[in-house]
Structure formats: structure tokens, C-alpha cells
C-alpha positions in Angstrom: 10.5 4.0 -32.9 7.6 6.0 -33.9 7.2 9.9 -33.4 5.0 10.1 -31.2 6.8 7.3 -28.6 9.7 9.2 -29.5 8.4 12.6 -28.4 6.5 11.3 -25.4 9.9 9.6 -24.0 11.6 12.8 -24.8 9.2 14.7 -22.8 8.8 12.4 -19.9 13.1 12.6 -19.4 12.8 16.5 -19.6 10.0 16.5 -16.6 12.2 14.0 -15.3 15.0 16.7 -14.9 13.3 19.2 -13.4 12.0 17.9 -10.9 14.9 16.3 -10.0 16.5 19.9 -10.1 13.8 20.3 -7.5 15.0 17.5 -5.0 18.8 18.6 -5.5 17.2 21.9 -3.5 15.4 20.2 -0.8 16.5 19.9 2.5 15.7 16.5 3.4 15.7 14.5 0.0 13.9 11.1 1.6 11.1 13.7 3.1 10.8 15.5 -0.1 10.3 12.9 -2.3 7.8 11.2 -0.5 5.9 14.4 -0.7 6.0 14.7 -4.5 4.7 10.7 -4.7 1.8 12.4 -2.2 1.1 15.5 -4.3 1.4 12.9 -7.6 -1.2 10.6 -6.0 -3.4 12.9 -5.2 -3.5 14.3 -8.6 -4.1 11.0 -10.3 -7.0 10.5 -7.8 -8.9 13.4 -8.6 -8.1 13.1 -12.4 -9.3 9.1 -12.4 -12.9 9.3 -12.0 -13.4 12.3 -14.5 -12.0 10.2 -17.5 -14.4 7.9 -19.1 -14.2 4.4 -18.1 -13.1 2.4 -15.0 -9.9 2.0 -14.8 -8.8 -2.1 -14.2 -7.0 -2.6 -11.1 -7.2 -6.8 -11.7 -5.0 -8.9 -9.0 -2.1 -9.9 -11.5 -1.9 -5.9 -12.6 -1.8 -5.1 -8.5 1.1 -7.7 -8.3 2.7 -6.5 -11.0 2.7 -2.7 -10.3 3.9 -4.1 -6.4 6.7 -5.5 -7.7 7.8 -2.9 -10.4 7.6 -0.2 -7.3 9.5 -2.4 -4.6 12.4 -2.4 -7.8 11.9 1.3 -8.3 11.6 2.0 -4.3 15.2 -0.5 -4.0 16.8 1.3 -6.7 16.5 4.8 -5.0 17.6 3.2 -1.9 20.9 1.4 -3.6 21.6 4.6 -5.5 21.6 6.5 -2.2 23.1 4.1 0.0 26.3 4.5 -3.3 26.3 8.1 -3.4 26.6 9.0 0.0 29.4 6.0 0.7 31.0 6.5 -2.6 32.4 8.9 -5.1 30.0 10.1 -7.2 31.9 10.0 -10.3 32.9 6.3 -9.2 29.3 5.1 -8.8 27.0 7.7 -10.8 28.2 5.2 -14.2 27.6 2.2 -12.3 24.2 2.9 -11.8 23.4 3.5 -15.4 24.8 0.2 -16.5 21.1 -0.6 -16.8 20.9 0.3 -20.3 23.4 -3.0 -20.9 20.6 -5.0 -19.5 17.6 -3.5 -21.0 18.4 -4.2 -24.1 19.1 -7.8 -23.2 15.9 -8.7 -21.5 14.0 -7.1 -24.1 15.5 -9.9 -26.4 15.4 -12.4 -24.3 11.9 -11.6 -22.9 9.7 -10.0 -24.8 11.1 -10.9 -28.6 12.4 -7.4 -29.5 15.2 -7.3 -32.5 16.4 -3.8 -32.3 17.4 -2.8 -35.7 21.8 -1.7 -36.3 20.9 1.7 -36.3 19.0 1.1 -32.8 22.1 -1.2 -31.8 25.0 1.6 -32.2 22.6 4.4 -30.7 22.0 2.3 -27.3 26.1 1.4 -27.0 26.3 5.7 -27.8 23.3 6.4 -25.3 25.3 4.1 -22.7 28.4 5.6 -23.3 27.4 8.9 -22.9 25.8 8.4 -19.4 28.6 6.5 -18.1 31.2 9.6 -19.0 29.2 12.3 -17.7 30.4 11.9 -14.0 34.0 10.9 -15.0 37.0 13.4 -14.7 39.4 12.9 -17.6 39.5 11.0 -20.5 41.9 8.1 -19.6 42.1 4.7 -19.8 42.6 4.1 -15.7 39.8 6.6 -15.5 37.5 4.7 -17.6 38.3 1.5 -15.5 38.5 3.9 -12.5 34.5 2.5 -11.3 35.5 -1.1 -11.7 38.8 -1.0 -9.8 37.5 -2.0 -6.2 34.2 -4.3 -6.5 34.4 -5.5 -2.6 33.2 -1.9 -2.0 30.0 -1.6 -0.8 29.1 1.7 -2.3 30.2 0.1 -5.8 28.6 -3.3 -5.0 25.4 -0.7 -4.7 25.4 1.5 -7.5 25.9 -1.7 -9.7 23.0 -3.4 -7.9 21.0 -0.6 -8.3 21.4 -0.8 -12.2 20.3 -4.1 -12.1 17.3 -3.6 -10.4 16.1 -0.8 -12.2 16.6 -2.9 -15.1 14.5 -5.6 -13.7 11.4 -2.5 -12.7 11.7 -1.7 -16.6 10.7 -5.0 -18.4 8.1 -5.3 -15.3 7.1 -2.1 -16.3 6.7 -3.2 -19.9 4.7 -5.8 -19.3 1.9 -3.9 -17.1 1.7 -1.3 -20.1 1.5 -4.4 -22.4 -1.2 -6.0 -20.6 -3.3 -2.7 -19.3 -3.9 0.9 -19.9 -0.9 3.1 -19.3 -3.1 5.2 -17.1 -4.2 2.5 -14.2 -0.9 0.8 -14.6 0.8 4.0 -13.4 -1.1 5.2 -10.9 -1.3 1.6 -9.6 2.6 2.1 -9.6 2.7 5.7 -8.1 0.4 4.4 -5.3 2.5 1.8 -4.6 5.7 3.9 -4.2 3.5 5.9 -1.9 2.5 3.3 0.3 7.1 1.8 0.3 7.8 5.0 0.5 5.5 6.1 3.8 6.6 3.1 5.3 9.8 4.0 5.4 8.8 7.5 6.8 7.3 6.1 9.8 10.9 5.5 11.3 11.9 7.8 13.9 14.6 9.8 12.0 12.3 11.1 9.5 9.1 11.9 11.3 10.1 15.2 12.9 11.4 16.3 9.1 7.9 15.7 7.4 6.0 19.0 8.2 9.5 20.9 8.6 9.9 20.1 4.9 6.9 21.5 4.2 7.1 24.5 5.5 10.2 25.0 4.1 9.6 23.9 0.4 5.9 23.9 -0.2 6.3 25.8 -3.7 8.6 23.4 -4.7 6.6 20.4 -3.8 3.8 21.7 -5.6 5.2 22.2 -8.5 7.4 19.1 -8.1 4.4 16.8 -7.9 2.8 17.5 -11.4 6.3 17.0 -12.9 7.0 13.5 -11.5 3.3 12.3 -12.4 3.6 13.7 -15.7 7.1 12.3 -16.0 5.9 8.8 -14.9 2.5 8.9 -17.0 4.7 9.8 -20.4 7.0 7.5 -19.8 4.7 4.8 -19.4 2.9 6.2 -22.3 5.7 5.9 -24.7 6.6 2.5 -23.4 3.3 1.2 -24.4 4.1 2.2 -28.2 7.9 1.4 -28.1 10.1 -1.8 -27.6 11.9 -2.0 -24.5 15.7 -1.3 -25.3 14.7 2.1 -27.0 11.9 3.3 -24.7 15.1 3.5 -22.1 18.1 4.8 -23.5 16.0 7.4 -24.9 14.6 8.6 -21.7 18.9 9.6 -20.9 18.3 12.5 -22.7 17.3 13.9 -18.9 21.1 13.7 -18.4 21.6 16.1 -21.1 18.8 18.4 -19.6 20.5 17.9 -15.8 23.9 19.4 -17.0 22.1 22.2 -18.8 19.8 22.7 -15.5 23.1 22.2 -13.5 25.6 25.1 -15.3 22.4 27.5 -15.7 20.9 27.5 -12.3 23.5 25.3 -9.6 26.7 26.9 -11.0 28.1 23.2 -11.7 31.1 23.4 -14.2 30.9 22.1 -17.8 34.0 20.6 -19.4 34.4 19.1 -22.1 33.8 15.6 -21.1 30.3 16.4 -20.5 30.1 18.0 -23.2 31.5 14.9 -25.1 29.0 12.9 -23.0 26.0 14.6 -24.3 27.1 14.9 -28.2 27.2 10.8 -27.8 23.9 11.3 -25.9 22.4 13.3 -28.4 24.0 10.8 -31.5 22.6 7.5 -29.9 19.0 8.9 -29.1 18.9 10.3 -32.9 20.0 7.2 -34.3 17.3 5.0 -32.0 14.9 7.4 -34.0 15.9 6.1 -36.7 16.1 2.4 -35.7 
């Protein structure tokens, strides 16, 4: 993985942290969100036709971006639907089981061999994510998310891991086959569009202007980090394989614990501790890879 992937991944999960820092202190998260993907589109849209060029927005690169954001739009929606039904130290692991899948598509798909070095810092990486939610360091504990799979909130959080598996290597391919630039904003627009239909419903109208009023600074602010976030991302992805390019971007779990005990008064023990040395490990040995 070169440097500069590497550092552009990097970046893109520390942007990724705070502005999820930023949703955690909203009042209506749905609301909120949609409002960042607003302030992010409008960004892009003034920023577009000052850069030289035209950016392609061909038919198969439309499709493509639709179907990465309906995953991406489904994968906030499962990891919702298994955080408020579930325990989040029950389904917070499940979600990230995407990082078993990555690297497997990537293989099968798109001909990546990641190197040992890259092998043992993915299993670390995936590791890692899965103990930062978990409670003790016991065998039943370990099991503990597995235990009841007729459970709709663990039937989610493991589908949502899925999907967002599937968005990634969609992903891949529209930075293969077009400019990281159009391909995101194709893909931030097409959030936008999901995401405001599912604003139109009657239990989220009333909260759209409320939200504003009460959070404006942080939407502001919010909005450049999640384009930013999704632009260096996509960046990094052009100029790294697949099963890297993802378990890299975890090290915005490491960044949400520090975020979490500095400024939410959220405990550190030393399991998450534990979690982000293996974090930390993997990522450095993907470098390497």
C-alpha cells in the first residue's frame, strides 16, 4: 500500500470520527444526517465547475454510484434498526464483520493477492473492531454476539456488514473506471436524493428546520468533514487494493474512543485499549503489506 493511499485512508477515517462525534450530539440523528449529505452536496456543487474539466457522469457510472448509495443508505438503516433493538456491544461487532468479506471479494473479484504481512494485519484490524464494544475478555463473551441469530437486531447488524461489504467493491469499481471526484459526488448525490426520500415521511418533517435551529454550527462544520471524509476515501481507494483500503480506514475506531473519553466522558478499559493496540498493529502491518 503506497504512502500516499495510506495517508489519504488515514485521513479520511479521522474526518470520519469527527463528524460522527458530531451526529452522537444531535438531536434527531436521521434529520441531522441528511443535513450534512445537503451541506456536502452543496459543497461539491460549487467546487465542480471551478476545477478543470467536465466531470463524466456516463449511464453505467450513474448506475453504479445508485447502487453503491442504496448499499450505503441500507447499511445505515440495518445498523440503526440493530442498535436501537439490540445491545450495542452485541451488535456493534456484527456490523464490522465486513472486513471478513472485503477481503474475500477483492480476491475473488477484482484479482487482488494481499501479501502475509497484509493477511495478519486485516485478521488484527478485524479483531480489534470486533473487541471494542465487548465487556470482558471471555470465551462466552467472545461468542456472546453469535449466541441468538433468530434475533432481529443480530439478524441486522450482521446484514448490515454484508451490505456495506457489497457498497465497497461497488465502490471500487466506480474509482477504477472514473475520476474519484465525479464518482463521489455522483455517490453523495445519490445518498441525498435516498436519504430525502426517506425525510418526506410524516415523522421526520416537523424535525427538519427544528434541527436546524438547534445545531446549525454543528451541521456546518459537519458537512465539510463528511465530504472530505468521503472524497479521501475514495481517493485512496483509487490507489489501493480493496482488502487494505478498508481495514485501514478502522483506525476511525481508534479516533472514536479517543473522541469518546476526552469529550463524552465514555470510560476506557483496558479492552479498548487492547482493541486499538491490535488496531494500531494490523493497520501498520497493511503498510507494510
Amino acid at each position: 500500500m503506497s504512502s500516499l493511499a495510506f495517508m489519504l485512508v488515514v485521513f479520511s477515517g479521522l474526518m470520519h470520527a469527527l463528524y460522527n462525534l458530531l451526529i452522537k450530539r444531535s438531536q434527531n440523528k436521521t434529520v441531522f444526517i441528511w443535513w450534512l449529505f445537503l451541506v456536502s452536496s452543496g459543497l461539491l456543487l460549487a467546487i465542480l465547475p471551478l476545477l478543470p474539466g467536465v466531470p463524466r457522469f456516463e449511464p453505467q457510472a450513474l448506475v453504479l454510484a445508485g447502487a453503491g448509495a442504496a448499499c450505503f443508505v441500507l447499511y445505515h438503516l440495518c445498523t440503526g434498526h440493530a442498535y436501537r433493538r439490540g445491545d450495542l456491544s452485541v451488535t456493534y461487532p456484527l456490523t464490522q464483520t465486513s472486513m471478513l468479506y472485503v477481503p474475500l471479494w477483492g480476491v475473488c473479484f477484482l484479482g487482488e493477492r494481499p501479501a502475509p504481512f497484509g493477511i495478519i494485519g486485516i485478521i488484527l484490524v478485524a479483531l480489534g473492531a470486533y473487541l471494542t464494544q465487548m465487556r470482558r475478555l471471555r470465551r462466552a463473551e467472545l461468542l456472546r454476539p453469535f449466541r441468538n441469530l433468530a434475533d432481529h437486531s443480530i439478524l441486522a447488524a450482521i446484514l448490515a456488514g454484508f451490505i456495506y461489504s457489497v457498497g465497497a467493491i461497488i465502490d471500487k469499481k466506480g474509482v477504477e473506471n472514473y475520476s474519484p471526484l465525479s464518482f463521489t459526488s455522483l455517490l453523495i448525490f445519490t445518498m441525498l436524493g435516498f436519504m430525502t426520500a426517506n425525510l418526506l415521511r410524516p415523522c421526520h418533517r416537523p424535525q427538519i428546520f427544528a434541527e436546524w435551529r438547534q445545531n446549525r454550527w454543528y451541521i456546518l462544520a459537519g458537512g465539510p468533514l463528511m465530504a472530505g471524509s468521503f472524497l479521501t476515501f475514495r481517493y485512496g481507494l483509487s490507489l489501493a487494493p480493496l482488502a487494505y483500503a478498508v481495514p485501514v480506514r478502522q483506525v476511525s475506531v481508534i479516533a472514536g474512543v479517543l473522541i469518546g473519553v476526552l469529550f463524552l466522558g465514555e470510560p476506557c478499559g483496558r479492552i479498548r485499549l487492547l482493541a486499538a493496540a491490535l488496531i494500531v498493529t494490523g493497520v501498520c502491518l497493511i503498510r507494510l503489506g
